[in-house]
Every structure is written in C-alpha cells, then in structure tokens.
DOGU-951047 format. One record per residue: residue in three letters; x, y, z of N, C-alpha, C in turn. Coordinates in pm, 1 decimal, always signed. Layout:
N
residuo, n.x, n.y, n.z, ca.x, ca.y, ca.z, c.x, c.y, c.z
ALA, X, Y, Z, X, Y, Z, X, Y, Z .
...
***
This chain:
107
residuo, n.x, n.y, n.z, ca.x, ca.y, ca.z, c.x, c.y, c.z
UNK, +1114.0, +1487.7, -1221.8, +1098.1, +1352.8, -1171.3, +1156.6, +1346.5, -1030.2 .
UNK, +1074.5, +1261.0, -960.3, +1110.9, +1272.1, -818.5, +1198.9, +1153.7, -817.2 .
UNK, +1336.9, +1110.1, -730.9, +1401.2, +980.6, -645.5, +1280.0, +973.5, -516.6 .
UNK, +1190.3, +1006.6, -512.6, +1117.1, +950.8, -354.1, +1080.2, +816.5, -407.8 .
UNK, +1071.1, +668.1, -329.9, +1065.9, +574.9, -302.0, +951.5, +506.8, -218.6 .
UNK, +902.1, +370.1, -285.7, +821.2, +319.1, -164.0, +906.2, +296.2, -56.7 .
UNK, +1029.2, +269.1, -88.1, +1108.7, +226.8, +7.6, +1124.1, +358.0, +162.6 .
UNK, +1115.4, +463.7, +87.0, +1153.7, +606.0, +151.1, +1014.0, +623.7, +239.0 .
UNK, +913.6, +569.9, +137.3, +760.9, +621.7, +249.3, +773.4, +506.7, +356.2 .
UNK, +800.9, +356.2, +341.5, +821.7, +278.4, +422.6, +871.0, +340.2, +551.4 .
UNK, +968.9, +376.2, +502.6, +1063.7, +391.8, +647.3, +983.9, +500.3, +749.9 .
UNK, +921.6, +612.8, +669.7, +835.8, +713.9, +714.9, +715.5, +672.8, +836.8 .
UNK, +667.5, +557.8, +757.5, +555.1, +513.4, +780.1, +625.7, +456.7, +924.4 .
UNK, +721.1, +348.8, +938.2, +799.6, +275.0, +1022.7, +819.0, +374.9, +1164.1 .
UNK, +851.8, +507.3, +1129.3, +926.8, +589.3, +1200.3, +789.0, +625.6, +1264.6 .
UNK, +684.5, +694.2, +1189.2, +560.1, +747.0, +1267.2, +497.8, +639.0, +1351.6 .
UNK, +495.9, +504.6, +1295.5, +412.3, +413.6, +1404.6, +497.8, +383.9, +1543.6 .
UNK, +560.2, +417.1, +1554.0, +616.8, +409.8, +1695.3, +670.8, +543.4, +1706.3 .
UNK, +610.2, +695.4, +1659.3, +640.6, +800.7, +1722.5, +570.3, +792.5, +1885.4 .
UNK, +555.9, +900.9, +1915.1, +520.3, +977.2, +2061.7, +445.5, +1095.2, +1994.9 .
UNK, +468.5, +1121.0, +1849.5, +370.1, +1235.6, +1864.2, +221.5, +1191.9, +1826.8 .
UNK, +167.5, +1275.8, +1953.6, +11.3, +1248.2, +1924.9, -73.2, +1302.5, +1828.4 .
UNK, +20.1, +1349.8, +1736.2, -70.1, +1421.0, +1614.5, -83.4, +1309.7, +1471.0 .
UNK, +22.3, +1187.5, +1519.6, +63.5, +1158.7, +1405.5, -70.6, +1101.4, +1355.0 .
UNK, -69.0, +1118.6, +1214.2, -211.7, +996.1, +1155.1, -150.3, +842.7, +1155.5 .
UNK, -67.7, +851.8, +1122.1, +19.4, +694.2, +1099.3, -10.3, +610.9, +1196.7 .
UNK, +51.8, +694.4, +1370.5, +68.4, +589.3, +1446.6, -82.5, +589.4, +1493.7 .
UNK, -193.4, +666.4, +1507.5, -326.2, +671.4, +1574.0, -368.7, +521.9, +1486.6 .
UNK, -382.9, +591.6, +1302.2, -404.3, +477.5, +1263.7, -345.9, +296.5, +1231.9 .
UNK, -227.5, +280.7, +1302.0, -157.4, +173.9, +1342.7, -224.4, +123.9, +1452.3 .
UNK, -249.2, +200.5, +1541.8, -315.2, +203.2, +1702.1, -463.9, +145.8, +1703.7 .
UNK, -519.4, +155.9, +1573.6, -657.5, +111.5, +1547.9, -678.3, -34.4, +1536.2 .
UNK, -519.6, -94.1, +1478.0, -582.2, -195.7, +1443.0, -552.6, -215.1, +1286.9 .
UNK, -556.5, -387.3, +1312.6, -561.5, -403.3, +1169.6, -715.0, -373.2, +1072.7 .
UNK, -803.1, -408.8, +1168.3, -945.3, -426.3, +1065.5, -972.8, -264.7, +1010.6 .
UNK, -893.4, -212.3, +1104.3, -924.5, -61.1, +1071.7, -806.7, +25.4, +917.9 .
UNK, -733.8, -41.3, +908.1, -603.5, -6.6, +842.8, -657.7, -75.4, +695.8 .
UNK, -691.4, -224.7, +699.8, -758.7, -265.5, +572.7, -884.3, -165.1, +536.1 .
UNK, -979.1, -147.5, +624.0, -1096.5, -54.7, +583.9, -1043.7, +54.5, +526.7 .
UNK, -988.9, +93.5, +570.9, -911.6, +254.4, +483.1, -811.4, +233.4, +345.9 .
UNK, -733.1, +99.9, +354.3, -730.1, +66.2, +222.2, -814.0, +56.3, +109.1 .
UNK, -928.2, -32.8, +156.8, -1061.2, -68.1, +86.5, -1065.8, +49.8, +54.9 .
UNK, -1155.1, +164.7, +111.9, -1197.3, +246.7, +76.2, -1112.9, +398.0, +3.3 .
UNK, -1017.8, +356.7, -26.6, -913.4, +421.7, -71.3, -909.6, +354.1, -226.6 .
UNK, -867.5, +241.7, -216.8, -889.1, +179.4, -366.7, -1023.4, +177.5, -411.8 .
UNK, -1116.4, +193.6, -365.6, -1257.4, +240.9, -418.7, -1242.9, +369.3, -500.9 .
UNK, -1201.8, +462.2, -428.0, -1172.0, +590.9, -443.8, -1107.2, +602.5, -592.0 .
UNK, -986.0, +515.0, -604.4, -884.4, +515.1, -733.4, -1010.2, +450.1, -836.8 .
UNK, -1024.8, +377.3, -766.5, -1113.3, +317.9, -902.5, -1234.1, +413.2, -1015.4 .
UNK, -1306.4, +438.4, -882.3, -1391.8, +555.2, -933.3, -1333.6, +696.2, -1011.0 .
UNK, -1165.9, +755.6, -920.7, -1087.9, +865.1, -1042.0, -1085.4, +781.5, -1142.4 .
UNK, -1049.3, +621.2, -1190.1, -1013.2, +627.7, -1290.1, -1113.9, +632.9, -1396.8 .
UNK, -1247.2, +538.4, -1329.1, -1363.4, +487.5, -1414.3, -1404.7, +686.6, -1501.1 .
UNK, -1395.8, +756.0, -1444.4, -1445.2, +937.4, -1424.0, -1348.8, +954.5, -1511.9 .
UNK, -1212.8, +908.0, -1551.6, -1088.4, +937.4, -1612.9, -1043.1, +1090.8, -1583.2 .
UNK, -1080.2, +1128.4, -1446.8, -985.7, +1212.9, -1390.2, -879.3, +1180.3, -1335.1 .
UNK, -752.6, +1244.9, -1409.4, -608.2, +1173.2, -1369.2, -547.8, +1226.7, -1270.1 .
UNK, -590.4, +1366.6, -1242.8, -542.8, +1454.4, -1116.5, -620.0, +1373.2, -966.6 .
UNK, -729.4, +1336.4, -988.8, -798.2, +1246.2, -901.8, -741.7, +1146.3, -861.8 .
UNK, -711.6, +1072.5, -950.7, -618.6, +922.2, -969.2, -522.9, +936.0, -924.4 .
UNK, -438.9, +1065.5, -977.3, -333.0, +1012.5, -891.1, -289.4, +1059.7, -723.4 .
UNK, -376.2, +1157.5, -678.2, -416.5, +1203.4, -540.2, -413.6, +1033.0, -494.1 .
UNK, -540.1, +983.9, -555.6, -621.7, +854.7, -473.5, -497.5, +733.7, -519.7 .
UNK, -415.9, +742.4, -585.9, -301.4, +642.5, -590.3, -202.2, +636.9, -433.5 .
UNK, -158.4, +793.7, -489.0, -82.8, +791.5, -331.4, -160.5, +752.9, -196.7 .
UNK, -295.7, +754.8, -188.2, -332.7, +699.0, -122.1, -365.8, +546.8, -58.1 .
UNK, -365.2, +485.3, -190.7, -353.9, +356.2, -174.6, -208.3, +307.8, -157.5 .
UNK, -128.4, +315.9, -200.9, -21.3, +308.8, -125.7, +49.6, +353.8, -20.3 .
UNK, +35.1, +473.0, +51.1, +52.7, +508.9, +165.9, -77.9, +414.1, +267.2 .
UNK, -192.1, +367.7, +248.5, -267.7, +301.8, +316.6, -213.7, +133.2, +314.3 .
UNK, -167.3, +129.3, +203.7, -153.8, +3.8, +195.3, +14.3, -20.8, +245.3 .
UNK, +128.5, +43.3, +271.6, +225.4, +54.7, +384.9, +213.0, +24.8, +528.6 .
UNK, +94.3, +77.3, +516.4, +21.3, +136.3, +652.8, -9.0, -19.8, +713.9 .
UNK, -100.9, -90.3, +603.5, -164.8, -212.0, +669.8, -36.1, -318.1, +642.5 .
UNK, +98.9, -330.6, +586.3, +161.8, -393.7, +568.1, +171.1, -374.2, +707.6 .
UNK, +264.5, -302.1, +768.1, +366.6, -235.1, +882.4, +267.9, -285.7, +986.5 .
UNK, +135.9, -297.6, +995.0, +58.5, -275.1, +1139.3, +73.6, -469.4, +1148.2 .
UNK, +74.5, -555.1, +984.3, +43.1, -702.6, +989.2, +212.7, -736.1, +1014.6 .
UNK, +308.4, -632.6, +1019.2, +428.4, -698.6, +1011.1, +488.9, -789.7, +847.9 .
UNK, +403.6, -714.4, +762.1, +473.1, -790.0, +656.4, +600.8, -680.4, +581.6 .
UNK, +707.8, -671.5, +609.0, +811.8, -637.9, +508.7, +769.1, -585.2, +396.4 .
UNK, +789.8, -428.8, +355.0, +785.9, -427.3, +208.1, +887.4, -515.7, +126.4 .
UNK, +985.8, -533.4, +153.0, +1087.0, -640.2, +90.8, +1004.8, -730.9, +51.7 .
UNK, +916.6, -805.6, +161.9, +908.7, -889.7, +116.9, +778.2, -902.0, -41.6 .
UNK, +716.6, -807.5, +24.8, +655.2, -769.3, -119.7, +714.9, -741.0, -269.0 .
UNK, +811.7, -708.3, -259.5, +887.1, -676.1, -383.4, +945.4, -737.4, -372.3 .
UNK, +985.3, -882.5, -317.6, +1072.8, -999.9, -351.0, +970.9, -1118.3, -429.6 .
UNK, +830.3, -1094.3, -365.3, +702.5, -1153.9, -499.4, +710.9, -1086.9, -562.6 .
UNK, +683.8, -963.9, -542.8, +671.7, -910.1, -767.3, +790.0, -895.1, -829.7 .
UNK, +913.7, -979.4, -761.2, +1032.4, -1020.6, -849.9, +1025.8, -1111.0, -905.3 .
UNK, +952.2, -1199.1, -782.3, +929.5, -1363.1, -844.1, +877.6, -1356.6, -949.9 .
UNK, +741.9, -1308.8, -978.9, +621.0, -1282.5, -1097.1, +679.8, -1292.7, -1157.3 .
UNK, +750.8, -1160.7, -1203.1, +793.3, -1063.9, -1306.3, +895.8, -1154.2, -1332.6 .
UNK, +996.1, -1265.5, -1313.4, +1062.1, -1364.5, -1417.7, +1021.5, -1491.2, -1470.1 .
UNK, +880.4, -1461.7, -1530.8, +809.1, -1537.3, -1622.0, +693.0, -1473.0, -1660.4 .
UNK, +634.9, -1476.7, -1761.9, +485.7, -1414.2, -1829.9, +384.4, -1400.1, -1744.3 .
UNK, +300.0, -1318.2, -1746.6, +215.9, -1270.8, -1609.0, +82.1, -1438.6, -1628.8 .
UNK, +85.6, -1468.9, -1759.4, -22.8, -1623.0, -1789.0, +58.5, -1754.1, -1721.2 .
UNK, +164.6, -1739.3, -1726.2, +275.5, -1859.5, -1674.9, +244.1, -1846.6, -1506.9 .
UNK, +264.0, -1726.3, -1455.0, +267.3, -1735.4, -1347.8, +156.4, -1734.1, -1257.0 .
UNK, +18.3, -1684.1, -1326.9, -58.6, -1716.6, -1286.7, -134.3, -1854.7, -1270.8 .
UNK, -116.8, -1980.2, -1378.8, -127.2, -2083.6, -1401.8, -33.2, -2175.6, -1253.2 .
UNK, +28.9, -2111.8, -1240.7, +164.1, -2156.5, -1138.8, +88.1, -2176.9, -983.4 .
UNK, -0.2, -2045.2, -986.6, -104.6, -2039.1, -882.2, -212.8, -2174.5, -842.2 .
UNK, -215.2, -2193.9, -715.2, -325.7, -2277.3, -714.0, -459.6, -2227.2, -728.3 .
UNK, -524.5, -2386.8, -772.9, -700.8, -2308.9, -821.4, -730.5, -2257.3, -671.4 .
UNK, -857.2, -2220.6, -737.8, -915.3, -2112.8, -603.2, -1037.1, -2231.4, -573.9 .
***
C-alpha cells in the first residue's frame, strides 16, 4: 500500500505549472487553457468509463489515475483549491448521500 496522496499529486501538479521546464506536460497543459484542461478531463473519464463498462480493471485503474491527475490539472489552471474540494465531500459525507442531495437545489 502506497502513503502517496491527492494531496502529494496536488502539490506536484502546483510545482510543474509554474516550472521553466519546457518538457513539462503539466505546465504546457496549464498554458493551454482552461477549455483545453476540461477536454482532457472529458476525455479521460470517457476512457474510465469504457475500462469499466469492458470490466478491465488494469485499464480502469491506468484511466483512474488519469482522471484525477487531469482533473488536479483543471482545478489548479481554474484556481480552485483541492481543500476546497475535500472540504465539500466533508460537507456531503455528514449526512446520507439522499439527505444531501435533496438539500441541493432543483435543476
């Protein structure tokens, strides 16, 4: 079992978008843009979906780390805090996932 962390790729992610090296993928793809950072999410969680629908798990979980390293990616480029993300799925998570969705406004 690994201690690596979203918290640990965060900072990774943090550190490459304002490197200098021109090799990095992080900061090129920071450099793109947001519309470009969601597209590669999108198509990344496509990806998971399809390992899972296939129920290849070696697939799945390749295309997991991907969605979360993409989805760091588009946090960091919109300026949203992983904190602050895991300070909502604290909120959630102290009441029933039906409670808290009800809590939601209609769409």
């Amino acid at each position: 079992m690994t201690d690596f962390t979203l918290s640990d790729l965060d900072a990774i992610i943090a550190a490459r978008a304002t490197s200098a090296d021109e090799k990095s993928y992080t900061r090129k793809l920071i450099g793109k843009g947001v519309p470009k950072c969601a597209q590669k999410l999108g198509e990344e969680a496509v990806e998971a979906a399809i390992a899972a629908a296939r129920g290849d798990q070696a697939e799945l979980t390749a295309e997991a780390a991907d969605v979360l390293y993409h989805l760091l990616v588009l946090l960091k480029a919109c300026d949203v805090p992983l904190q602050d993300v895991m300070a909502e799925l604290q909120r959630r998570t102290a009441q029933t996932g039906l409670e808290e969705k009800a809590s939601r406004p209609a769409d």
